[in-house]
C-alpha positions as CSV (number, residue, x, y, z in Angstrom):
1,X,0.0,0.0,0.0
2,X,2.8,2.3,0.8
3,X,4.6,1.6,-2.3
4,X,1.3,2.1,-4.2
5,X,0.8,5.7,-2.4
6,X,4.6,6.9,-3.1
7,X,4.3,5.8,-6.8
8,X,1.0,7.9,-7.1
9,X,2.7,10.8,-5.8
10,X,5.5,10.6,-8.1
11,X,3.6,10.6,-11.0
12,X,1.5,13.2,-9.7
13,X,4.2,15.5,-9.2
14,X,5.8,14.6,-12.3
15,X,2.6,15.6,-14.4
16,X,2.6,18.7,-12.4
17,X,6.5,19.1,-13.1
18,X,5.8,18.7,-16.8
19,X,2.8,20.8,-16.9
20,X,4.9,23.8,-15.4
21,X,7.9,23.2,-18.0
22,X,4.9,23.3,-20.4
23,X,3.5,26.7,-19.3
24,X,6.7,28.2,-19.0
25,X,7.6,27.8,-22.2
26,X,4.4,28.4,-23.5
27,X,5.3,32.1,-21.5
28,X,8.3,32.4,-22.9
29,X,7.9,31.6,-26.6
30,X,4.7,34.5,-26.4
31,X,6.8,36.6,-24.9
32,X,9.3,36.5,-28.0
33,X,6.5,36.6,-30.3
34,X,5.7,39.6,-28.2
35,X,9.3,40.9,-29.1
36,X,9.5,40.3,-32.7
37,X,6.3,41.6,-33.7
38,X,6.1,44.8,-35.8
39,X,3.5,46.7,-33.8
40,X,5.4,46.5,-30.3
41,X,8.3,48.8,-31.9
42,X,6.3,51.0,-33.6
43,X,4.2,51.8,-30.7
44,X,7.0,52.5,-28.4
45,X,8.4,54.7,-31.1
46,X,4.8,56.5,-32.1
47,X,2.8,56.4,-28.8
48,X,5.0,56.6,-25.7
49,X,5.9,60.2,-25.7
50,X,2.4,60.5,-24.0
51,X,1.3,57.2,-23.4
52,X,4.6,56.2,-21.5
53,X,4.0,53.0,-19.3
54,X,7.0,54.7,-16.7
55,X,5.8,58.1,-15.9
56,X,3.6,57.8,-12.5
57,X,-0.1,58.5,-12.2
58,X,0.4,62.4,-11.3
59,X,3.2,63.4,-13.5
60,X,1.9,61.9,-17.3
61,X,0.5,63.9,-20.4
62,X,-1.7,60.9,-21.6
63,X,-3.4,57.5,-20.4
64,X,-1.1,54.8,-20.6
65,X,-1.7,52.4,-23.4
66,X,-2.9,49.5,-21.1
67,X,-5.8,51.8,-20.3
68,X,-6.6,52.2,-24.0
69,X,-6.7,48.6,-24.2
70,X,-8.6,48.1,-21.4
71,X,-11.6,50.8,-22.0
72,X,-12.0,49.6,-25.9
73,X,-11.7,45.6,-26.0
74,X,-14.6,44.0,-24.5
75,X,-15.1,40.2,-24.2
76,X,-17.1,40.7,-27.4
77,X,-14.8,43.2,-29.3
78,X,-13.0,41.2,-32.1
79,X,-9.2,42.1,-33.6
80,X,-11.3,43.9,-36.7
81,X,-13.3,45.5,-34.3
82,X,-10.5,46.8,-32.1
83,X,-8.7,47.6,-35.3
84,X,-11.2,49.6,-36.7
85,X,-12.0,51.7,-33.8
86,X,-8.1,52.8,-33.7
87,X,-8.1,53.8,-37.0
88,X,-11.1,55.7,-36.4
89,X,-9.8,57.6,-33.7
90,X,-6.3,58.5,-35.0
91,X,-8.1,59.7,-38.1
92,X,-10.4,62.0,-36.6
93,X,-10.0,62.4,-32.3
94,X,-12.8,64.4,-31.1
95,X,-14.9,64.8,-27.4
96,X,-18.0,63.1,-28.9
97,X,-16.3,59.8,-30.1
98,X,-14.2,59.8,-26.8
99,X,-14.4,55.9,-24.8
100,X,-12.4,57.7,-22.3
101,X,-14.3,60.6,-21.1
102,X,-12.0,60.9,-17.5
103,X,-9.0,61.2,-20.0
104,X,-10.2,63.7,-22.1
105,X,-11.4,65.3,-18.9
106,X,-8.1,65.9,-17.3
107,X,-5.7,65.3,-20.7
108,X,-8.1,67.5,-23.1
109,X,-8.6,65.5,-26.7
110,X,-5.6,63.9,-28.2
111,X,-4.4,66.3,-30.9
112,X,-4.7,64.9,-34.7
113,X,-1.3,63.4,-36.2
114,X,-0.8,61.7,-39.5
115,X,0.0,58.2,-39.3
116,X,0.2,55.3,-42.0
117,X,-3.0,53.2,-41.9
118,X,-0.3,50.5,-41.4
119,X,1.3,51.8,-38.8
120,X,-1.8,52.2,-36.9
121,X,-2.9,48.6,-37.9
122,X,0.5,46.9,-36.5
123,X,-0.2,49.0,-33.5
124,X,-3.5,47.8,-32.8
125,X,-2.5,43.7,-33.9
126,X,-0.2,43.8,-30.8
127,X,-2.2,45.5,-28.4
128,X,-4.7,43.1,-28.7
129,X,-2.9,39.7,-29.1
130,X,-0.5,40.6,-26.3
131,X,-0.2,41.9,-23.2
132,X,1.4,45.5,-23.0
133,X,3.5,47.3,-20.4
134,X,1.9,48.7,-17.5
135,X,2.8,51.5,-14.7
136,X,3.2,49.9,-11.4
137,X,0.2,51.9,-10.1
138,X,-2.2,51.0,-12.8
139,X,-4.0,48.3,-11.5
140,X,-4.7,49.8,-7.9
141,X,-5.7,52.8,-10.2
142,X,-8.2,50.9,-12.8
143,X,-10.0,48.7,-9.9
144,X,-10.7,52.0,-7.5
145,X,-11.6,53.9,-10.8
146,X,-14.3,51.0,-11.2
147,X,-15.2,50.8,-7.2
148,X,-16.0,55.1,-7.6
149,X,-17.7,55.7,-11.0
150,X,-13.9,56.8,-12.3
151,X,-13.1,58.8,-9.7
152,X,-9.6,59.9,-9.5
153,X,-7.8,57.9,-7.1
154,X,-5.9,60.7,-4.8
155,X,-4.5,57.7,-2.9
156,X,-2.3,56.3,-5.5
157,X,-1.2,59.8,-6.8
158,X,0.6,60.2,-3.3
159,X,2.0,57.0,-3.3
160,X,3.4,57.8,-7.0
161,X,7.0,59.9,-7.6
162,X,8.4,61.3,-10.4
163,X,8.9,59.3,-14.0
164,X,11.6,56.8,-14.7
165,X,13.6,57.0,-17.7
166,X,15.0,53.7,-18.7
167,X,18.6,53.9,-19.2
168,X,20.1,50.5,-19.7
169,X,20.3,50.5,-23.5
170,X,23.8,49.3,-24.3
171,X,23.0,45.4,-25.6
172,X,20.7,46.5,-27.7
173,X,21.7,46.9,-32.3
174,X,23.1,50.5,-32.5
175,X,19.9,51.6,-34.4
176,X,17.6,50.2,-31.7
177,X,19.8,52.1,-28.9
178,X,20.0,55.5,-30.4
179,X,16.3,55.4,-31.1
180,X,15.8,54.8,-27.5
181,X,17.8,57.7,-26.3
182,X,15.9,59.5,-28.7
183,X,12.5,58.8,-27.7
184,X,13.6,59.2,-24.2
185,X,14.7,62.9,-24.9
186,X,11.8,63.6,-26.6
187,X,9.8,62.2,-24.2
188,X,11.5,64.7,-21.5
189,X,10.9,67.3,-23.6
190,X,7.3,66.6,-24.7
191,X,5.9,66.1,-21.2
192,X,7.1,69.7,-19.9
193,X,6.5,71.0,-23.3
194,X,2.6,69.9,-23.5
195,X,2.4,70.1,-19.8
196,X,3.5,73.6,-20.2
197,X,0.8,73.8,-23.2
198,X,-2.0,72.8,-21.0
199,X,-1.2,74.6,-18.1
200,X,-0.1,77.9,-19.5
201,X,-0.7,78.5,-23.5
202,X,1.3,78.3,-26.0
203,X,3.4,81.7,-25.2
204,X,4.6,80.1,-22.4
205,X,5.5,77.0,-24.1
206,X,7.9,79.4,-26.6
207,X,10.0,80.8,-23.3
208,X,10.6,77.2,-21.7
209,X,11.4,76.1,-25.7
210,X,13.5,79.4,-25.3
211,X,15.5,78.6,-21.6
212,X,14.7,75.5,-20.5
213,X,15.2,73.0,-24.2
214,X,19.0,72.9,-24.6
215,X,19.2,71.7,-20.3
216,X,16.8,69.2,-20.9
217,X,18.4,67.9,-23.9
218,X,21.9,68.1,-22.2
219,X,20.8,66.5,-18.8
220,X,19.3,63.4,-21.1
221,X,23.0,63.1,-22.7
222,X,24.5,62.8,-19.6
223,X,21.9,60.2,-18.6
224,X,22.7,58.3,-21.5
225,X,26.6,59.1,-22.0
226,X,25.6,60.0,-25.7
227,X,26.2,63.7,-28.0
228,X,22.1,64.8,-28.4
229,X,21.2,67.1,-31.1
230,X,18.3,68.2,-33.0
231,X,19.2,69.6,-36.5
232,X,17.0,71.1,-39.1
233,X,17.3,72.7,-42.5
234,X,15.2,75.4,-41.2
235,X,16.0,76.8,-38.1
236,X,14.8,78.6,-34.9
237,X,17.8,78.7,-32.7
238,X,21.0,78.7,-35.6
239,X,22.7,76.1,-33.2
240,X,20.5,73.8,-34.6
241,X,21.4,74.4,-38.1
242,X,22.5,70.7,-39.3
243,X,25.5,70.6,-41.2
244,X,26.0,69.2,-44.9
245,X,26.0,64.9,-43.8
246,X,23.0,65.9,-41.3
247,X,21.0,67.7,-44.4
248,X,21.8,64.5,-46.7
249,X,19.9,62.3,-43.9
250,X,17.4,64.6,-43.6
251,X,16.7,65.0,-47.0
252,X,16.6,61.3,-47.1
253,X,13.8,61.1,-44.1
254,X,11.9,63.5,-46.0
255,X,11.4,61.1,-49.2
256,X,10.6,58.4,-47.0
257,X,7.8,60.4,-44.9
258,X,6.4,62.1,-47.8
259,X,6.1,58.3,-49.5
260,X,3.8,57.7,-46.5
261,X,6.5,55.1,-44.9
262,X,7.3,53.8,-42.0
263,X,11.3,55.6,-41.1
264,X,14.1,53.7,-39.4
265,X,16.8,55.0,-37.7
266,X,19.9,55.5,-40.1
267,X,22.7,54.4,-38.8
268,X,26.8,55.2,-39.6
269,X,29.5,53.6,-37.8
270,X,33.3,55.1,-37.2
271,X,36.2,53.6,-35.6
272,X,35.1,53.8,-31.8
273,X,31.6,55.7,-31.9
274,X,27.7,55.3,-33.6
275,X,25.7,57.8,-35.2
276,X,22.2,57.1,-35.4
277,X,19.2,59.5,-37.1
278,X,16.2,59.6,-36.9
279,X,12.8,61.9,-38.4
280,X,11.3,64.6,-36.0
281,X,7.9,65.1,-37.9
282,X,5.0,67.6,-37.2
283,X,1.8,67.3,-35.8
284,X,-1.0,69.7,-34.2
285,X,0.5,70.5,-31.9
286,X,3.8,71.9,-33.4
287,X,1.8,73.3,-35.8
288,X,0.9,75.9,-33.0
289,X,4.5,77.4,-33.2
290,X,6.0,76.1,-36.4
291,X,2.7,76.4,-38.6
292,X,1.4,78.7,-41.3
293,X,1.2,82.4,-40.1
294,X,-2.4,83.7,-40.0
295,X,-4.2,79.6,-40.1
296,X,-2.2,77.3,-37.6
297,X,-0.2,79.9,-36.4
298,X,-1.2,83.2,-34.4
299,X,0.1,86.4,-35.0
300,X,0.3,86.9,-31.1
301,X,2.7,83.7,-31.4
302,X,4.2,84.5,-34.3
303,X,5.1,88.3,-32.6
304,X,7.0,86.7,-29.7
305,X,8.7,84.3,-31.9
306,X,10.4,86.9,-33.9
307,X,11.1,88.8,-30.5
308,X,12.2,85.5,-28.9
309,X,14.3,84.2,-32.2
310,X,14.8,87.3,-34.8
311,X,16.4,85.0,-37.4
312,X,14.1,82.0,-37.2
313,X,13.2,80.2,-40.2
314,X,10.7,77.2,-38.4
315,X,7.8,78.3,-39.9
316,X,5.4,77.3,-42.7
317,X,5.3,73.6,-42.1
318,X,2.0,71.1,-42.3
319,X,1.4,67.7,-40.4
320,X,3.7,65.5,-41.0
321,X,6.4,67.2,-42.3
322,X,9.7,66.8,-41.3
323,X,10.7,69.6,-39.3
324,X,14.4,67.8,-38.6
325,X,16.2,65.0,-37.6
326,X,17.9,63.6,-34.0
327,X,21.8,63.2,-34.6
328,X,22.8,60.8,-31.7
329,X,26.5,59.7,-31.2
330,X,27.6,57.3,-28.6
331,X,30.6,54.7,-28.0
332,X,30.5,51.6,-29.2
């Protein structure tokens, strides 16, 4: 009887040995499905300057993308349906077509930017087949939210600090890791540059571009041990002017963007250090300072600019356009 008992236990707990190894892997080979998939790139390149899954509860721009997911796929929502309703939003955000009334609320409606239909489909395939980074306060946040009738949660906001900036970049290609410490500047600088937009107006957004741009940009070089620049053709401050190789790539991002492409980060290697480029393209909101005098662009704004910057040239532009290019150089 004993013998019959210890033999029932072994296979017992070598069915639940081999169901674990099974699970595991099953975990694992998702997770590099998860990795190689198109749409997981392009949304961390597209969507987390305001939908960052790092930046706490009180100090964010945007819902994270989690939240997105959560508020438009139902149990009965299908990949078309979920695909459909992104495309729907990206080409035409308003108040009345909102599924996230508290975001709007506090975040105001997203502003319109151009994006391949592609791009937007990728986006959309991953978010639903796969599950997506999440702040560390987002669950607390979402199950209080539906306790109160999506009350803000003051609770969690105290518990929160400041955003993380993710720093550990070095194994990844060259292209891969100066995108990052791209998006991770711009990220920087878009939070306290819309923050600044919703808080104050747009003048006040054109004296922290004016004081507070080149120490931002700076402080994230440090972080990352890398040279940060952002060059144009055409522009405000003339340290910014990009120099003959920088107008080649730029010229270069420019035929891809107007062929309605996805752009990937050129890259040029030297004897001990990377460069890596990459597009900075308009949207709405850049508009506001960089648009077309007297339709996206105030004369009020347009006054202070030439007070602010008497030789600028960064006007005139449409969505979409590429307004410059990031110039990253780092050791190999």
């Amino acid at each position: 009887m004993k013998k019959l008992i210890l033999l029932t236990l072994l296979v017992v707990f070598a069915f639940s040995c081999n169901d674990k190894k099974k699970k595991d892997e099953s975990k694992l080979e998702k997770q590099s499905l998860a990795n190689k998939h198109p749409g997981k790139k392009l949304m961390e390149t597209n969507c987390y300057l305001c939908h960052s899954p790092t930046a706490s509860e009180t100090d964010r721009i945007g819902p994270p993308m989690v939240a997105i997911k959560r508020h438009y796929i139902s149990k009965n929502t299908t990949k078309a349906d979920f695909v459909a309703a992104m495309q729907t939003w990206i080409e035409n955000p308003n108040i009345d077509d909102a599924k996230m009334p508290g975001a709007v609320k506090r975040f105001g409606v997203m502003p319109y930017q151009h994006y391949p239909e592609e791009t937007i489909a990728q986006i959309s395939d991953y978010m639903y087949d796969f599950e997506i980074d999440q702040p560390n306060w987002f669950e607390a946040h979402y199950n209080e939210a539906r306790r109160n009738g999506n009350r803000q949660v003051q609770r969690e906001q105290k518990r929160q600090g400041s955003s993380v900036v993710q720093t550990n970049f070095e194994n990844l290609p060259y292209g891969e890791r100066g995108l990052k410490y791209a998006l991770t500047t711009k990220a920087v600088l878009g939070k306290n540059l819309m923050g600044t937009i919703q808080r104050k107006g747009v003048l006040e957004a054109l004296a922290f571009c004016n004081v507070k741009a080149y120490p931002l940009t700076d402080s994230m070089a440090v972080v990352h041990k890398a040279v940060i620049k952002r060059v144009t053709d055409k522009p405000r401050n003339s340290n910014n002017k990009a120099n003959a190789e920088e107008l080649e790539y730029l010229n270069e991002f420019k035929h891809v963007i107007a062929n309605n492409q996805e752009p990937q980060p050129l890259v040029k290697e030297l004897d001990d250090k990377v460069k890596v480029y990459y597009p900075i393209t308009t949207n709405n909101m850049c508009l506001q300072c960089h648009g077309k005098p007297n339709e996206t662009l105030k004369q009020s704004t347009l006054t202070n600019i030439k007070r602010l910057y008497p030789m600028d040239q960064a006007i005139g532009y449409d969505i979409n356009q590429v307004r410059g290019i990031w110039s990253i150089t780092f050791n190999k």
